[in-house]
MDTraj code that builds the backbone (N, CA, C; nanometers):
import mdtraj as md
import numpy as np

residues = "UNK UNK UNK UNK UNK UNK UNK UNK UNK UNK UNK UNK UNK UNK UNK UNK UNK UNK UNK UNK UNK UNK UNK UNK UNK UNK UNK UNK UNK UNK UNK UNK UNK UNK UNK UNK UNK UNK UNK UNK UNK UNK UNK UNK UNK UNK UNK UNK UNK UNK UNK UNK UNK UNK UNK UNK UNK UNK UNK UNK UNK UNK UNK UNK UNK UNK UNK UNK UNK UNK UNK UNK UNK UNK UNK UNK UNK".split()
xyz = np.array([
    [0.5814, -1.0226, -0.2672],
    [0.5345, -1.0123, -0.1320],
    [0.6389, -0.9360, -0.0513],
    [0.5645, -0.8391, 0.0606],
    [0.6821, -0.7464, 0.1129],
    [0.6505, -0.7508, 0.2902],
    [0.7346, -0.7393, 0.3362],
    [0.7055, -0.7862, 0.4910],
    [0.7797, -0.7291, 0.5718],
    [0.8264, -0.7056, 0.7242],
    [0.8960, -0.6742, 0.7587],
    [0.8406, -0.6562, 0.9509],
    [0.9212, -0.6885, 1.0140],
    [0.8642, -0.7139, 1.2019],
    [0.7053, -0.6710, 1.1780],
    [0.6682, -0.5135, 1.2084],
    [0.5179, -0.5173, 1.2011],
    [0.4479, -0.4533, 1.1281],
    [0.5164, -0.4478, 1.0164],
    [0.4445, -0.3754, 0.7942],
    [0.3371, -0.5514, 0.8023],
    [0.2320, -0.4591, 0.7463],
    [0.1414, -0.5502, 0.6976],
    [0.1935, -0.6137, 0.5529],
    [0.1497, -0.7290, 0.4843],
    [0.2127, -0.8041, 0.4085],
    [0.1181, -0.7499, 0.2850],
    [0.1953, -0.7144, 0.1623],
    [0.1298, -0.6904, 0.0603],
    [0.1547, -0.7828, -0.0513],
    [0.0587, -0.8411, -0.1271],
    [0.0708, -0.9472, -0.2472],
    [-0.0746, -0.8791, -0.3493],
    [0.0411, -0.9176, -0.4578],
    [-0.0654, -0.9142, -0.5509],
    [-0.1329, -1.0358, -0.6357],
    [-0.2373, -1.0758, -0.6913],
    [-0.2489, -1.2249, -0.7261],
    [-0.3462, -1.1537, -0.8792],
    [-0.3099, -1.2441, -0.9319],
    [-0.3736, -1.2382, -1.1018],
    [-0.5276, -1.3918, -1.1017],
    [-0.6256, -1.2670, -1.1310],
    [-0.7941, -1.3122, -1.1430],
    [-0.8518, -1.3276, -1.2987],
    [-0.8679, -1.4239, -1.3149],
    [-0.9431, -1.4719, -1.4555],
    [-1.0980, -1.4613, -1.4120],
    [-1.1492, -1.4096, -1.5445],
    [-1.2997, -1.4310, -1.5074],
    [-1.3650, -1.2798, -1.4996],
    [-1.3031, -1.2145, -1.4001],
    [-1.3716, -1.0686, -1.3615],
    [-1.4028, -0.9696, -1.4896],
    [-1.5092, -0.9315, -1.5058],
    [-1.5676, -0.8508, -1.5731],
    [-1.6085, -0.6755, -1.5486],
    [-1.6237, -0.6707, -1.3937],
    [-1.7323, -0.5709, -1.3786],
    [-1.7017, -0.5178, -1.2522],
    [-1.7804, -0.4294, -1.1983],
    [-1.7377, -0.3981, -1.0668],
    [-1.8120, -0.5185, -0.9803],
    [-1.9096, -0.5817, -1.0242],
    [-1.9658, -0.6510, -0.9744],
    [-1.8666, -0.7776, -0.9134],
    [-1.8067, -0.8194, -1.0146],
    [-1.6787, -0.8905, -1.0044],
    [-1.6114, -0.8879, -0.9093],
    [-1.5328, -0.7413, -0.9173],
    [-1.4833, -0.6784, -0.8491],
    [-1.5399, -0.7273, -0.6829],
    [-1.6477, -0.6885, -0.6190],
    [-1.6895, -0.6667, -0.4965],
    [-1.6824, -0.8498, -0.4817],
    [-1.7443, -0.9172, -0.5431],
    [-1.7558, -1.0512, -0.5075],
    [-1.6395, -1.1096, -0.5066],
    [-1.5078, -1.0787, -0.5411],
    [-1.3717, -1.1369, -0.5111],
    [-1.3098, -1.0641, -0.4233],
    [-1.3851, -0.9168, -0.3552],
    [-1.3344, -0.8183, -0.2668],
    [-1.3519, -0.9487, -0.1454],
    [-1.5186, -0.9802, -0.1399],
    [-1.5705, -0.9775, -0.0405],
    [-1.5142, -1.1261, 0.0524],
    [-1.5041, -1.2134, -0.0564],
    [-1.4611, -1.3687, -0.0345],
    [-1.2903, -1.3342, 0.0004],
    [-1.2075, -1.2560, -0.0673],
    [-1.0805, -1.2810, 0.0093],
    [-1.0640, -1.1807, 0.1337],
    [-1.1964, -1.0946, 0.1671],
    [-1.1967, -0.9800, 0.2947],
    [-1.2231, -1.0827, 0.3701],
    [-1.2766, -1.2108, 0.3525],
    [-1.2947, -1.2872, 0.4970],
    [-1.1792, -1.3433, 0.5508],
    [-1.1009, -1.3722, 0.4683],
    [-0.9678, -1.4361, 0.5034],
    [-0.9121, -1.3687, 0.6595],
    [-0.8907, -1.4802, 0.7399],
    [-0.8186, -1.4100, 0.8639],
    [-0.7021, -1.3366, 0.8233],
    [-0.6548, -1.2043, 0.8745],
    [-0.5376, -1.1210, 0.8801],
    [-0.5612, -1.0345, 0.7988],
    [-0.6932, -1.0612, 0.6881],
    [-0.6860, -0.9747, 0.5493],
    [-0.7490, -0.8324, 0.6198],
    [-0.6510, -0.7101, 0.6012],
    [-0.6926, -0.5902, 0.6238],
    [-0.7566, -0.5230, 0.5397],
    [-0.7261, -0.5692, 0.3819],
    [-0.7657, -0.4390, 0.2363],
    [-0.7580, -0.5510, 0.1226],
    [-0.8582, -0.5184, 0.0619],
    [-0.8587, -0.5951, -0.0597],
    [-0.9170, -0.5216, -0.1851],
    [-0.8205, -0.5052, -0.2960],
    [-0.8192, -0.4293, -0.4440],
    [-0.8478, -0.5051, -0.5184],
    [-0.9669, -0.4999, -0.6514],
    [-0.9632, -0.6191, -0.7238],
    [-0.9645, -0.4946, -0.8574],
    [-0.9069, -0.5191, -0.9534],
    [-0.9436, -0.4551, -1.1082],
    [-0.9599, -0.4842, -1.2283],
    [-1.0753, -0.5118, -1.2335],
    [-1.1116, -0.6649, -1.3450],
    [-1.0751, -0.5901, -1.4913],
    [-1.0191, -0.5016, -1.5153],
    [-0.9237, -0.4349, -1.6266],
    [-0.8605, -0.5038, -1.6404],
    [-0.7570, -0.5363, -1.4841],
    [-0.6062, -0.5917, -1.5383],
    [-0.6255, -0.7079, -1.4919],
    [-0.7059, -0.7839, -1.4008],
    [-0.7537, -0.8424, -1.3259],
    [-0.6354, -0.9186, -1.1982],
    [-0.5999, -0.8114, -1.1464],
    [-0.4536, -0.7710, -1.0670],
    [-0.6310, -0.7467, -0.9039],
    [-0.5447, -0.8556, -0.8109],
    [-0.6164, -0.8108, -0.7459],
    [-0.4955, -0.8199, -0.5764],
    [-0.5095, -0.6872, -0.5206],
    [-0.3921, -0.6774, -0.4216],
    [-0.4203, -0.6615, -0.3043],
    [-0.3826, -0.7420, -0.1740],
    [-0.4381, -0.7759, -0.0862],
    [-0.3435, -0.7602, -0.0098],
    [-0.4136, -0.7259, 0.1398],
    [-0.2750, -0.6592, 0.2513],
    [-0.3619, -0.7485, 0.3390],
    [-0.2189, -0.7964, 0.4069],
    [-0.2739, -0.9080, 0.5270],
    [-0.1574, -0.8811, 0.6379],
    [-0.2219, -0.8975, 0.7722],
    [-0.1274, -0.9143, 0.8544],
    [0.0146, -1.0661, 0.8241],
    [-0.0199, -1.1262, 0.7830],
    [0.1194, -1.2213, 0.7591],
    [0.0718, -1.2696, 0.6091],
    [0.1538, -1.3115, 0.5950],
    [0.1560, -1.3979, 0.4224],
    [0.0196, -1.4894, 0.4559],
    [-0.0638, -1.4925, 0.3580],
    [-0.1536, -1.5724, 0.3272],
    [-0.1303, -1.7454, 0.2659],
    [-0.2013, -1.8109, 0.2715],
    [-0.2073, -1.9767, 0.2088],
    [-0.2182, -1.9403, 0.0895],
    [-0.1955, -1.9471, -0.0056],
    [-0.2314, -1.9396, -0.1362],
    [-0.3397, -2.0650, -0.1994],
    [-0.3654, -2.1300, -0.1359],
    [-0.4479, -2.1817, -0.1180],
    [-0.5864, -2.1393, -0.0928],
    [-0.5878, -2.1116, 0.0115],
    [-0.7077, -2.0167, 0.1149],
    [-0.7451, -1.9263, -0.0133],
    [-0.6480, -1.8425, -0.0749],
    [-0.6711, -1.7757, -0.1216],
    [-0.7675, -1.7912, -0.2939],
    [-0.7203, -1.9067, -0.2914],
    [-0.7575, -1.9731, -0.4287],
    [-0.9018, -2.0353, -0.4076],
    [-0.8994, -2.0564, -0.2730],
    [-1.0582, -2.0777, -0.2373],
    [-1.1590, -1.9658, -0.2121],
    [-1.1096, -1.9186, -0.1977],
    [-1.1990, -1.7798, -0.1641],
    [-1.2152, -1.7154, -0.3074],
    [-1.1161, -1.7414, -0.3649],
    [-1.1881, -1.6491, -0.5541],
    [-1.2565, -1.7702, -0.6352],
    [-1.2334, -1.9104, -0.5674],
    [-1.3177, -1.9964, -0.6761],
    [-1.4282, -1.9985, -0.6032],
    [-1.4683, -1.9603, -0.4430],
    [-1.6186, -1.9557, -0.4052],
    [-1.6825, -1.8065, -0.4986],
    [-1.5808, -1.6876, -0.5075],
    [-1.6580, -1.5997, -0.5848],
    [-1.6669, -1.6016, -0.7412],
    [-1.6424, -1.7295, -0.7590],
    [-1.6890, -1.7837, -0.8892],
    [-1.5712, -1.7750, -1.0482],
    [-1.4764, -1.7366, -0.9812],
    [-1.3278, -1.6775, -1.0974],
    [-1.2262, -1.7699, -1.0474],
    [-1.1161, -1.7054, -1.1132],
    [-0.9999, -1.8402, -1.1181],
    [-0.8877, -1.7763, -1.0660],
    [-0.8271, -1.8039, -0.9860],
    [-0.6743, -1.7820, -0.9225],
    [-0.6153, -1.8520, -1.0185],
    [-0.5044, -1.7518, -1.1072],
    [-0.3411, -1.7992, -1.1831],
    [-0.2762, -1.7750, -1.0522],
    [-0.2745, -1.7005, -0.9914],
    [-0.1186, -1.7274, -0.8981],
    [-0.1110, -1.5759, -0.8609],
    [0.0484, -1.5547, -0.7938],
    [0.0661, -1.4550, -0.7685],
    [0.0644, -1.3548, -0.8861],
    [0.0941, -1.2428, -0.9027],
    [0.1451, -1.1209, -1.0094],
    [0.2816, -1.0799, -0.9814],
])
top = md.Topology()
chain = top.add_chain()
for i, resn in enumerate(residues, 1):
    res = top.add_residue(resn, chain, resSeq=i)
    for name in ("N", "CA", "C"):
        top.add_atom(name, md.element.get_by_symbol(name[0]), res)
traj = md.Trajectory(xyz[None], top)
């Protein structure tokens, strides 16, 4: 995670489950709701999915939002 007075916060988090682009958009779409979240990358290749938020996220929050789109949060990357 990288931060700094007013740099948006970048993290990357590792997704079990994702297959497809389909994947892809449905773990876009559940962590794009997250308050602060500006951009959200998902790549069910590596299943590396990287998310820019105005401040550090809950990791939590975050773990809820990929188990509503139906996959599994391991953690950060």
């Amino acid at each position: 995670m990288t931060a700094s007075a007013d740099q948006p916060v970048t993290t990357t988090y590792k997704v079990t489950g994702m297959t497809c682009g389909h994947c892809e958009g449905a773990v876009k779409e559940e962590i794009g709701q997250l308050p602060g979240v500006s951009s959200v990358e998902a790549a069910a290749s590596t299943g590396i999915v990287t998310v820019v938020s105005a401040a550090p996220l809950d990791e939590e929050a975050v773990r809820a939002a990929v188990d509503e789109a139906g996959y599994d949060l391991v953690g950060q990357a």
